[in-house]
N, C-alpha and C positions, 0 to 999 in steps of 0.2 A: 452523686456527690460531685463536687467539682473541686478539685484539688488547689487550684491556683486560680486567683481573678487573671484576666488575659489582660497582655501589654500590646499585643500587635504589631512587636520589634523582633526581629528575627534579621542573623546577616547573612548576604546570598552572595555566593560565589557566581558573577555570571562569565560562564565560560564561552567564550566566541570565537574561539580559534578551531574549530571544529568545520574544518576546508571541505564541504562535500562537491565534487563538479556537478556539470548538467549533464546528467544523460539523456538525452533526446529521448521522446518516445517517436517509433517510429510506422506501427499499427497497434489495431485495436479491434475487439470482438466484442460484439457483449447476449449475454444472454439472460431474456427476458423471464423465460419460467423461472428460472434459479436467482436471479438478480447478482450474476455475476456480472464484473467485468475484468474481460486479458486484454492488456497492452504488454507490445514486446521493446526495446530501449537497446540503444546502439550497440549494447555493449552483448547482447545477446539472451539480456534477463528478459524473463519473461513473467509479469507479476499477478495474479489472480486478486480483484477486488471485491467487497461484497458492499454492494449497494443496495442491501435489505431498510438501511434509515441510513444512519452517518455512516457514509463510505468509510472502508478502513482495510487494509493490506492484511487480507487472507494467507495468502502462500504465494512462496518466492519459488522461481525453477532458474536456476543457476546455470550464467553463460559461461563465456570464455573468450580467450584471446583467437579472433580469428572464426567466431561464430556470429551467423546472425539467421534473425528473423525477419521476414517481406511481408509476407502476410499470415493471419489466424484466423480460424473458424470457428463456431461449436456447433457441434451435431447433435442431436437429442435432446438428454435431460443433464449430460454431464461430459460429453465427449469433446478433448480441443485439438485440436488441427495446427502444424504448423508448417511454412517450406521454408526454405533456405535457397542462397546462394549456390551452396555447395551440392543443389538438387536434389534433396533430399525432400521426403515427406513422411514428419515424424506425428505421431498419435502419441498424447501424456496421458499417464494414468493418473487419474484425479481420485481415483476409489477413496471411499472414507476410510479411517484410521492409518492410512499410508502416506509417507512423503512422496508428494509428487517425484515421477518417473518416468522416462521411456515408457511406452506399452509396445509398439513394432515403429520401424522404419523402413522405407521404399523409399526406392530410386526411383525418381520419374524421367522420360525420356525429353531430352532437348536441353541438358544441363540445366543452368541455373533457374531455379523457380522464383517465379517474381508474385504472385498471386494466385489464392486459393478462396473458392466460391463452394456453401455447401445448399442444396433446392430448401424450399424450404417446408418443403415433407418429408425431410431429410434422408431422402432415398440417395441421392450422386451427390459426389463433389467429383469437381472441375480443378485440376488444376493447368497454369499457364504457365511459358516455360521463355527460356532466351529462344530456344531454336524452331519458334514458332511451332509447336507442339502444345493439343489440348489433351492433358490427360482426364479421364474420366473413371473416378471408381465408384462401385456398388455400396451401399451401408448397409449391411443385413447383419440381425442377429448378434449385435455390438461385435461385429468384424468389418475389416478392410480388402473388398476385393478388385479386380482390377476387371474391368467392364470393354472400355476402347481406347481407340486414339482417334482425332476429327482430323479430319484431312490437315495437310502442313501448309503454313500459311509463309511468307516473307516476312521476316524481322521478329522481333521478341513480342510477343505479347505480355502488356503493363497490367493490364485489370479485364476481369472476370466478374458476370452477374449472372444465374438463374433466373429465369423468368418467372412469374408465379404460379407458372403449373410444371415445373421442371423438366417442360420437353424442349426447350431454346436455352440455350447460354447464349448471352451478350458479351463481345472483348471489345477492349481498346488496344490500339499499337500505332503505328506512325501512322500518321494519314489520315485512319480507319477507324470506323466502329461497323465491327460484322455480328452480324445475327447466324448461330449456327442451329440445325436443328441434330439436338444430340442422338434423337434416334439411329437415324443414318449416318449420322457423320458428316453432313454435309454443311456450307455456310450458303445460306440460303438469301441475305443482303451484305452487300457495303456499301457503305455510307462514307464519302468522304469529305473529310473536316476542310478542304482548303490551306493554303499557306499564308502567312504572313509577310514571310519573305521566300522567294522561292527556290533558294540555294539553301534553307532551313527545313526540315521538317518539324511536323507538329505532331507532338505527343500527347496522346488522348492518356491524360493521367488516372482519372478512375471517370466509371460508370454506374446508373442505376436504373433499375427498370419501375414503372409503377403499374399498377394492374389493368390497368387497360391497356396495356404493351406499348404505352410510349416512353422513350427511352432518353436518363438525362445524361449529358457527361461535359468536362471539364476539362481542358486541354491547356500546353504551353502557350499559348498565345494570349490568354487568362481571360478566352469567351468559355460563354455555359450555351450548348445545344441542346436542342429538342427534336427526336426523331421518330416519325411512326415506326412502329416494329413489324406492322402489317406490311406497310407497303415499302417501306424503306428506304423513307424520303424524308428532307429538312423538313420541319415544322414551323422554326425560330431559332435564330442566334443571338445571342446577346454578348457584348461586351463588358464583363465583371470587375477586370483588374488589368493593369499593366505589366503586370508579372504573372507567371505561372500559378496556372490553381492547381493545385496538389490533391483536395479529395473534396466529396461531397457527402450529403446524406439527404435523405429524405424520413419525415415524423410520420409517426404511424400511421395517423388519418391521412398524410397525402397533401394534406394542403399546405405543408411549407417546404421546402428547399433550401439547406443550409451550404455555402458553399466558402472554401477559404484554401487558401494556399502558402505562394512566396511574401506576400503583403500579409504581415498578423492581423488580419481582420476577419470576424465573420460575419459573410453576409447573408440576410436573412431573405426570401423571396417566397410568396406570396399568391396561392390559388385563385384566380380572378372569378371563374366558376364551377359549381361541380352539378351542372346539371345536365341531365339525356344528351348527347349529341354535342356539347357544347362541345370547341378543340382546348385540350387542354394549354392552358396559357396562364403564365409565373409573370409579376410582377416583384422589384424589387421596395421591401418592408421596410427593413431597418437595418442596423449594422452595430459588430458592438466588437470594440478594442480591447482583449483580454489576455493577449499574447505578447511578447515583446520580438518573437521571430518567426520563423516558418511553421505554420502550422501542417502538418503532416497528415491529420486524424480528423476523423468526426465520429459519431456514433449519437446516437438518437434513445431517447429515455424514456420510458412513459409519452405523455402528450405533450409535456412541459420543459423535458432538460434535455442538453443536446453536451453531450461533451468530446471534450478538444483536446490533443497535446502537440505535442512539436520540438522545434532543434531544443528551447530554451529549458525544456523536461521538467516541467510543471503540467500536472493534471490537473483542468480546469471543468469544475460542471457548470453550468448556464443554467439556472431557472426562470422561464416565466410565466409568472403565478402573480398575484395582485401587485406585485412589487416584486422589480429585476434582484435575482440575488447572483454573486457571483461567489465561490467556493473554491478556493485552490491548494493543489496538495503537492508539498516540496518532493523532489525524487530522494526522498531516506530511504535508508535499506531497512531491512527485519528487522523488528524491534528482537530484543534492547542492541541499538546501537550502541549506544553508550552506558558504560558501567563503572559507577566510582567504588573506588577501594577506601572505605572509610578509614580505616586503622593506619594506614600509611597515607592518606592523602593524596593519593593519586584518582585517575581518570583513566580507561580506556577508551578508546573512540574507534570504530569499527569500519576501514572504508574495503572498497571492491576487492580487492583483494593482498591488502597491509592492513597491520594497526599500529595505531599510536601511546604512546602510555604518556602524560603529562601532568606536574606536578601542580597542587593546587598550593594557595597561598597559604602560610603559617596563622593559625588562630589569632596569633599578636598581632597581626598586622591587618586584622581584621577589624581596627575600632569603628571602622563607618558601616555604613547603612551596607556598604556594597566594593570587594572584591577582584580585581582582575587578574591577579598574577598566575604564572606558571609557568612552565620551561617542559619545553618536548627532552625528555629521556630516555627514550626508546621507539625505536620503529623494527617490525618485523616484517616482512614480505611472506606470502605465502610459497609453498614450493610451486615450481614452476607457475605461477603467477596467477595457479588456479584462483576465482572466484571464491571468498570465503563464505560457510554457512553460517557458521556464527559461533561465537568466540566470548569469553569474561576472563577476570583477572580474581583472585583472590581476594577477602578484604582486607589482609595483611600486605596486600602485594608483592608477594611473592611466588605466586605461581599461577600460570597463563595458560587457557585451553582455546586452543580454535580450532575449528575443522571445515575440510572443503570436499567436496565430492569425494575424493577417491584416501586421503590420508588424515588422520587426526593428531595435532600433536599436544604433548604437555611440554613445559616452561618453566625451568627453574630460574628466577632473578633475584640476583644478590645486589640489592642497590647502594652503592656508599654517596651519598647526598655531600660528602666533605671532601672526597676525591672521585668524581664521576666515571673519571677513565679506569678508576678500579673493579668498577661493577661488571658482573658476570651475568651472563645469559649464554647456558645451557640447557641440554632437551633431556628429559628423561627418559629411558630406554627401559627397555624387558618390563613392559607395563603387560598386566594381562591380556588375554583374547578376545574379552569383553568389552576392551580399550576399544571399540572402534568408531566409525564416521558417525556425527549423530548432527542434526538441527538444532539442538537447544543444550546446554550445558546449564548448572548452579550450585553454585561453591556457598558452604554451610557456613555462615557468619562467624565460627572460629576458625576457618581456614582447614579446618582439620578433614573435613569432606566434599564431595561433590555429586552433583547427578546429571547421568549422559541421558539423552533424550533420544533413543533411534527412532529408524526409520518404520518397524513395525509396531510403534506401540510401546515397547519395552521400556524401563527405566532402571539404567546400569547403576546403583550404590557404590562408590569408592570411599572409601575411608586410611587414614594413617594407618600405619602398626608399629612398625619403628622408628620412634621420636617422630620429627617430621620428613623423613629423609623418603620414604616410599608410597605409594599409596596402593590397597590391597583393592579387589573386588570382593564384596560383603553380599551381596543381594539383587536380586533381578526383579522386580516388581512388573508384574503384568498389567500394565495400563491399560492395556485395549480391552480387558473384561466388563471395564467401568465408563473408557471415553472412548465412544466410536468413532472421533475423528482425530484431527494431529491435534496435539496439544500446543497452543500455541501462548501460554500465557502460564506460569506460575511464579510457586512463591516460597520462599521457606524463612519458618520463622527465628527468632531472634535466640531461642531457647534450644532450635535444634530438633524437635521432637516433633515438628508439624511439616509437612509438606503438605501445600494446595497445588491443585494444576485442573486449568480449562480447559477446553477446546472450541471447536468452532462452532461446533451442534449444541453449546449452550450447557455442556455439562459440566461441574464442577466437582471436584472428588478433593476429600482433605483425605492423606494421608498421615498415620500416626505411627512412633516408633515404639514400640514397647518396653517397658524399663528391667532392667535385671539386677540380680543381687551382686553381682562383680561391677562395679562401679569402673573399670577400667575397660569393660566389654560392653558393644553394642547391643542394641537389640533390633529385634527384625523389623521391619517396615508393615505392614499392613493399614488397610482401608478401613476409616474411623467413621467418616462419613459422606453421600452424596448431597448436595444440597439439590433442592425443587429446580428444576428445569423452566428458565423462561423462554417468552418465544425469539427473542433474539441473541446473537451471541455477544461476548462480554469482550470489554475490549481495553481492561483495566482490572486491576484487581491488587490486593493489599494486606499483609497481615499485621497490627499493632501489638509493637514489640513490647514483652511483659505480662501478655494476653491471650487471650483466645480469641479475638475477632477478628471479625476479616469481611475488608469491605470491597466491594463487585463495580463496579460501571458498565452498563451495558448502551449498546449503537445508538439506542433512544434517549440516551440522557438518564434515565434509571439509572438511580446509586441506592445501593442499601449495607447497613452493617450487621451481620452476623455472629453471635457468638454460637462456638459449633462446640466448646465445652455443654453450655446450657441450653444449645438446641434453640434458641430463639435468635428472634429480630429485633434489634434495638434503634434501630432506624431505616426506612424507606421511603421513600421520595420519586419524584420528577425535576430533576433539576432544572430549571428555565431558562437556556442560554439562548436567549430567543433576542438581546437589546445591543445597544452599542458597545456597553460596558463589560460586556460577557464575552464577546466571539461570535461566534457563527453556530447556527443548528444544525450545518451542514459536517461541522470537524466534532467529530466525537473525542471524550473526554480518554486522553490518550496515556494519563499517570496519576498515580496516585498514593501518596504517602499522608502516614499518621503524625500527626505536630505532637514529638514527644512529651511537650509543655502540659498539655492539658487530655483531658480523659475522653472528650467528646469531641474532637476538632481534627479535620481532613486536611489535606493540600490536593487539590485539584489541578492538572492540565491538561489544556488541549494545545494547537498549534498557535496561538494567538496570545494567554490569558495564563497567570497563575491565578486560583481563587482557593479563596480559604472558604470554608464549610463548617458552622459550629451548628451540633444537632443538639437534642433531648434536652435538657436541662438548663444547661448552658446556654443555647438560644436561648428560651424563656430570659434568662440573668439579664442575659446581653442586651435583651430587646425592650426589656423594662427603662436599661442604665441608658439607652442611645431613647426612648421616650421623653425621658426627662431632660434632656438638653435642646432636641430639633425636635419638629411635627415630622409625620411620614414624608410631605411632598419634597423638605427641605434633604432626606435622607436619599428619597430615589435619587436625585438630581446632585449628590458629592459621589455615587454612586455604591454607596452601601447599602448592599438591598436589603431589602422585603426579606422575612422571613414567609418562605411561602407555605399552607397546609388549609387542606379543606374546613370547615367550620365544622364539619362532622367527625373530623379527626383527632385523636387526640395528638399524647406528644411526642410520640414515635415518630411523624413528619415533619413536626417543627423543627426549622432551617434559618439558619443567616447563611448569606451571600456576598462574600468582599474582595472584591478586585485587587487582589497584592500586587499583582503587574502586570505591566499591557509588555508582550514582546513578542515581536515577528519570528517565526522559523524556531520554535518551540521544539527540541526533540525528544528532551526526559528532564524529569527531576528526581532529586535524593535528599537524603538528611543524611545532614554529616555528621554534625555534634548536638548538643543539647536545644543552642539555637543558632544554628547554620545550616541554610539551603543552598544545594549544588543547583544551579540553573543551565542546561546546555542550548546553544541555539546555534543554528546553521551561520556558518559565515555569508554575509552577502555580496561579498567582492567577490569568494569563490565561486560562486554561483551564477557568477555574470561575467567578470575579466576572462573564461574562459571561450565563450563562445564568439562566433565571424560577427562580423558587423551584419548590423539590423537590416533592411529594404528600406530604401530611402527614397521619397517623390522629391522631383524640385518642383516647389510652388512657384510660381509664375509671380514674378513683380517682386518676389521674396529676398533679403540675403542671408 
């Protein structure tokens, strides 16, 4: 049944004051078995990504003030590597059901470590030091052991490569590119790069070796060299840039060389041959503008994508596939960044380590299409400036949970909207034991509960007892019997008595409360049901409030809705964001709420697009009434799609597709009231008035 004919009128609060800076990314790793990828960002975070279909931010590993990363590795099936400034070399535990961790830490000798190299039979890593020091440890038996040291060279060593049989490490440092043979410890060529000016040195910023043992690398001077490894002699110099190149890479067959630096450009270069004997010799391809500053990174995909980041901290993948596509991902933190507090009409926005609380605009003054008001009335800092893990507000707004590595706190705020300088914000004390650090927090649509999300699995139950003034711990539900990994996604329903929660493995478990005869007492939490395990993880998800379903999004565009009352599926699909009208295939569908108007109708988002979703029924209605006015071709082309569904299907896939808004830097959406959508989007002035000025050519003849 379809309860109300649709009007298509809804008013959106679009919120843009939500100031996030650039965090530079400053290396990258990635691993191909697993389709991960680690970039580490100035600030010391280090983000884990899964590029199994629509890249999307896995797990977050929390910096700090005065921490960084130079370079990552990964070893094996799931091992990552990292070194520091501060000479360290830390190994994170990645184990499933655990938030990432420390696993050990080593001191390497020669202070600061600037690059880490792992063979890639993942027997040694290498690592390179200021005090021109090669450390060298053993991988055995998922341990870290400490193997040698290669003779000490002059000056810091920049960049580290394995050769492909892991008995040569390749460096760069001033001047140089040496070839070491790690057995011995000895460095067995130097090769030097030459100056440009000779009161200057030249820094050989990164290297790579190919399997025949000729070796490329990229220096301050902004030439790309070629050097046998045999013999240990120029091969070719080419002249790339007039500024610095900062890194390269090479695609897995060999035959391209991507190279990019101080100039935001990357240039693409080109295999001339690969037969018996030929010498190997690069030509330059193409080139493609996709940065606005330094780019810092490269890393090589498949056969086809090459991705990049840099000062301006935008994650960009490059495809090329029959048609150039370009994909970019804003530096947002862990979802949910932002969290609105319906009942009170506020907004949390969640940055590195403050938040903000900001009020949204009064319903009356809502008669248009579209919304801008608000007023910042609160900011918190975290203690000592830690890095936050993540943090919501109430839907009453009145009470605040964040937590950062090492403290977790609660927040009481008393807002007087008529005299601002009256409001109170204090912290609640003598909170249980159970009270402690957790990744994910969610406060029960009456305000009356919440649930901590630790680090092993657990899920802590807090509830009121007296009036609203305390909050007790009720129940510890054991998550990790059900989801082997972090739970990085739920949801709780509108009624109170469902909780859903995902993970990254693709699982999904609703949790049910059980009811009791004291209508003033809870009941206990337990597991109602798993739903079917798909092969990708989900990366949205939804429960509609008044009901029992609950709709999924997963990496591939797959959306379906559930009812886990009645054990079925009332809609499944491939959604097709494949056109101009839609966004890109590459940003997977990032939010998703139920349009309380009608019984069969989504709101979709991704980074680009709100769209609306009308399944079962309702399509059928819908597609009848929009027949009768336009032919289909006049409909694709105002951009109201297709209902799309196999001709063997019935109406379980039947879908409309409609484009409610095109906006950039997309972070969440919400419902507010009956017919109001909160819209958050990154600001774009924050995102750029921060950063130095771009690299700039003077064109000749130009002004």
């Amino acid at each position: 049944m379809i309860s109300k004919q649709p009007t298509g009128q809804c008013r959106l609060h679009n919120v843009q004051f939500y100031n996030l800076l650039p965090r530079a990314i400053v290396c990258s790793a990635i691993n191909s078995s697993q389709t991960k990828l680690a970039i580490a960002r100035d600030d010391g975070t280090i983000e884990i990504w899964n590029l199994s279909h629509a890249p999307f931010l896995e797990k977050t590993i929390t910096g700090g003030d005065g921490v960084s990363v130079e370079g990552l590795a990964w070893a094996g099936t799931g091992r990552l590597f990292s070194v520091s400034l501060a000479g360290s070399l830390i190994e994170w535990d990645l184990s499933p059901g655990d938030h990432p961790r420390v696993k050990q830490t080593l001191l390497v000798t020669g202070n600061a470590a600037w690059c880490v190299d792992v063979s890639r039979d993942w027997r040694l890593l290498a690592v390179g030091t200021e005090g021109g020091y090669i450390n060298v440890y053993r991988l055995d038996n998922d341990e870290l052991t400490y193997e040698r040291i290669l003779d000490k060279q002059e000056g810091r060593i920049v960049c580290c490569r394995f050769d492909w049989t892991g008995d040569f490490l390749v460096t760069g440092s001033a001047d140089a590119v040496r070839v070491w043979d790690v057995r011995n410890g000895h460095a067995v060529h130097k090769m030097t790069t030459g100056r440009q000016d000779r009161k200057q040195e030249t820094t050989v910023w990164a290297v790579s070796v190919l399997k025949d043992f000729t070796i490329v690398s990229v220096d301050s001077r902004g030439r790309m060299m070629l050097f046998d490894g045999h013999l240990g002699t120029v091969l070719e110099t080419m002249v790339v840039s007039k500024a610095d190149l900062l890194c390269l890479e090479v695609d897995v067959e060999e035959n391209k060389v991507y190279v990019a630096g101080v100039e935001p450009i990357i240039r693409i270069y080109s295999r001339l041959s690969r037969e018996a004997g030929a010498p190997t010799r690069f030509i330059r391809s193409a080139y493609r503008r996709v940065h606005t500053h330094d780019i810092k990174t490269l890393a090589s995909f498949g056969n086809k994508s090459i991705i990049s980041g840099g000062l301006d901290g935008t994650l960009v993948i490059t495809t090329f596939s029959s048609h150039l596509r370009v994909d970019k991902y804003l530096p947002l933190l862990q979802s949910p960044a932002a969290v609105v507090a319906t009942k009170s009409r506020t907004v949390l926005l969640k940055y590195i380590n403050y938040l903000e609380v900001w009020t949204l605009a009064p319903s009356a003054n809502s008669a248009g299409l579209q919304s801008n008001g608000g007023n910042k009335i609160l900011q918190i800092r975290s203690k000592n400036d830690e890095h936050i893990l993540c943090a919501t507000i109430s839907p009453n707004g009145r009470w605040i949970v964040y937590s950062n590595e090492t403290t977790i706190r609660l927040l009481r705020y008393d807002h007087n909207p008529t005299e601002p300088a009256k409001s109170r914000l204090q912290r609640v004390r003598n909170l249980p034991e159970q009270f402690g650090v957790s990744y994910r927090v969610d406060f029960t649509h009456d305000s009356n509960g919440f649930f901590l999300y630790a680090r092993n699995g657990t899920i802590n139950y807090f509830a009121c007892t007296t009036g609203d003034e305390f909050f007790d711990h009720k129940q510890s539900i054991e998550g990790s019997r059900w989801l082997s990994e972090v739970i990085h996604l739920s949801a709780v329903s509108q009624c109170g008595h469902y909780l859903v929660c995902a993970d990254v493995a693709s699982a999904i478990v609703v949790f049910e409360r059980s009811k009791t005869a004291n209508q003033n007492k809870t009941g206990k939490w337990k597991r109602s049901i798993s739903l079917p395990r798909y092969r990708l993880p989900p990366t949205a998800l939804a429960i509609q409030p008044g009901r029992t379903r609950l709709a999924v999004a997963f990496a591939d565009h797959k959306l379906f809705v559930y009812d886990f009352d009645e054990f079925q599926f009332l809609f499944s699909t491939y959604v097709q964001l494949d056109g101009p009208d839609w966004g890109s295939p590459g940003h997977p569908i990032g939010g998703i709420v139920f349009d309380p108007r009608y019984d069969s109708s989504l709101i979709l988002q991704n980074e680009s697009y709100i769209l609306s979703v009308r399944f079962g029924e309702m399509a059928t209605v819908e597609r009848e009434e929009e027949a009768q006015q336009a032919d289909h071709s006049k409909r694709l082309k105002s951009g109201e799609q297709r209902g799309a569904e196999s001709a063997n299907e019935g109406n379980q896939s039947k879908y409309t597709l409609k484009a409610v808004r095109k906006g950039a830097r997309l972070v969440s959406i919400s419902w507010l009231e009956e017919d109001e959508l909160v819209a958050i989007e990154a600001n774009a002035l924050s995102l750029v008035e921060h950063l130095p000025a771009a690299f700039r050519k003077k064109a000749y003849a130009k002004m």
